[in-house]
C-alpha positions in Angstrom: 0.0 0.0 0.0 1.2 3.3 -1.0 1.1 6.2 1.8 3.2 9.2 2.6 6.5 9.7 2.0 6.5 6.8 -0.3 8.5 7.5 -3.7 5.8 8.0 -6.1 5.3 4.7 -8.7 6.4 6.2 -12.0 4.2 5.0 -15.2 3.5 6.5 -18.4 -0.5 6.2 -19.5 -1.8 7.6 -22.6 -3.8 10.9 -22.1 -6.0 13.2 -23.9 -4.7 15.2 -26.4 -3.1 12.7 -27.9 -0.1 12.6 -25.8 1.5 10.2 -23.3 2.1 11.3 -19.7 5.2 10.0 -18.2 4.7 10.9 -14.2 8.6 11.2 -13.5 9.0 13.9 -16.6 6.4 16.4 -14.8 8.9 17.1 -12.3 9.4 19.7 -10.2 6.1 20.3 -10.5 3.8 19.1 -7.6 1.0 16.7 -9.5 -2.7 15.6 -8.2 -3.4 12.5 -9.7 -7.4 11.4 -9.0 -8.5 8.0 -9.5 -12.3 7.8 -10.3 -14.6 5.2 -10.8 -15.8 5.9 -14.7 -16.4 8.9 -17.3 -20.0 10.7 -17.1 -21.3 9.1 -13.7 -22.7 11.3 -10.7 -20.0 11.6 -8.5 -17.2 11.2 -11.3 -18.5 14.3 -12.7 -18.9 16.5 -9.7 -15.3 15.9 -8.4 -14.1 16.3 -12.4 -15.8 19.9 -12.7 -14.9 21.2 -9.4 -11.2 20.1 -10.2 -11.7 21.7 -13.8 -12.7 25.0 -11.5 -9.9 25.4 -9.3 -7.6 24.7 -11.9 -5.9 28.4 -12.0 -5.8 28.2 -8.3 -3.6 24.9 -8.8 -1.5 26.3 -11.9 -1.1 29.4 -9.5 1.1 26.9 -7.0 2.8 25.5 -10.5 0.2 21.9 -10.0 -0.6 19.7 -12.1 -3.9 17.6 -11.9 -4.8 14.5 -13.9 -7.9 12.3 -13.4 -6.8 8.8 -14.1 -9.7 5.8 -14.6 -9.6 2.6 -16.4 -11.9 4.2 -19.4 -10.2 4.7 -22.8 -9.5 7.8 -24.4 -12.7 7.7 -26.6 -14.5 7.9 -23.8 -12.0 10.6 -21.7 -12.8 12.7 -25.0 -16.2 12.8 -25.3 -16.4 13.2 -21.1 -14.3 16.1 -21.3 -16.4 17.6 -24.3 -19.6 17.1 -23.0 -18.0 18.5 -19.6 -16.1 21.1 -20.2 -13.2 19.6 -18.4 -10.0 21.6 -18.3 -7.5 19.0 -17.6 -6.1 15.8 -19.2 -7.3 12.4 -18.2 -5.4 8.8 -18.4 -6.6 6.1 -19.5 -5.7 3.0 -17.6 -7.4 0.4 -19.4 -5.5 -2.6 -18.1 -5.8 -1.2 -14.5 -1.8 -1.5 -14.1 -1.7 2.0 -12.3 -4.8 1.8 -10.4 -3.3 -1.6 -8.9 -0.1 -0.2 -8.3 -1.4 2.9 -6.2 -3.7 0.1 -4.3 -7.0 1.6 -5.4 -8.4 -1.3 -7.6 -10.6 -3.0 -5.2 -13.6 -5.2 -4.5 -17.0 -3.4 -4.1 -20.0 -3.6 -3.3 -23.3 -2.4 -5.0 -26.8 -3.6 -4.7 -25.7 -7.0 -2.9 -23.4 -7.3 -6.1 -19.7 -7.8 -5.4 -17.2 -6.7 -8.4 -13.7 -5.2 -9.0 -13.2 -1.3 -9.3 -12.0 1.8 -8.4 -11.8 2.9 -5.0 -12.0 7.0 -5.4 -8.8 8.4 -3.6 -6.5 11.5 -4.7 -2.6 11.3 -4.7 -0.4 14.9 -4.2 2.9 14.1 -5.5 5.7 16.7 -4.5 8.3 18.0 -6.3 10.5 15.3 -5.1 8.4 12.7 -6.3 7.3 11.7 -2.9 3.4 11.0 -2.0 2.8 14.2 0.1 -0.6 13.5 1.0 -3.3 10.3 0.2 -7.1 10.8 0.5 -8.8 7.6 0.0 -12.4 6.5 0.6 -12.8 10.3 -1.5 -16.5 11.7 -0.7 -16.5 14.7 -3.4 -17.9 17.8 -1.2 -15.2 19.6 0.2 -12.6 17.6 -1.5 -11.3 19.6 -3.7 -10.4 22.4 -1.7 -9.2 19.7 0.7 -6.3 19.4 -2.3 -5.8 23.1 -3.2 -4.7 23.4 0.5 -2.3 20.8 0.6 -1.3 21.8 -2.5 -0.8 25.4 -1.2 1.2 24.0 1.8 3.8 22.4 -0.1 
């Protein structure tokens, strides 16, 4: 299990825009990586938007944010089209990332038991150390929760 202070897991994922993202290249920057469940549901969307707003505040402390899920970049297009999302997603298809950071778990919905994505938020510093985990994410407040962390770096 990943947790603070931990050197970061480097990976490269394809994003959108056409471009790979290669997590040790981003640095010195501090980076937010999200992990959400799938493209266009509830909760997916609230956190994705409310990133999408604060994104000057996080460019303002030189962040950068990525939402990372195991949808493919057809689907991270149209979900940031339809959206209006300002930053670039991953796609993780075969889940290698989402196991690595220890957020591809069993679940439980409607007495149905299944493999997914535990919602949780990684700060990376400037080092490349985890600076801060949030798992078990509930979206109000959260957010904001990472702009100050981010702030306190």
């Amino acid at each position: 299990m990943i947790d603070v202070n931990d050197t970061a897991p480097d990976f490269t994922l394809p994003a959108t825009g056409t471009q790979d993202i290669t997590l040790s290249e981003l640095r010195p920057a501090p980076v937010v990586l999200f992990f959400y469940p799938r493209d266009n549901t509830a909760g997916c969307t609230r956190e994705a938007i409310e990133f999408t707003e604060s994104l000057a505040a996080f460019k303002a402390a030189d962040a950068k944010v990525f939402g990372i899920s195991k949808d493919g970049l057809a689907s991270h297009e149209k979900f940031i089209a339809k959206k209006e999302l300002g930053m670039p997603l991953l796609s993780d298809e075969d889940s290698d990332v989402c196991e690595t950071y220890g957020v591809w778990k069993e679940k439980k919905m409607y007495g149905k038991t299944f493999m997914g994505i535990e919602r949780s938020t990684f700060l990376i510093d400037g080092d490349g150390r985890i600076a801060k985990v949030w798992r078990k994410v509930k979206v109000d407040g959260h957010v904001a929760e990472v702009l100050e962390a981010v702030t306190a770096l």
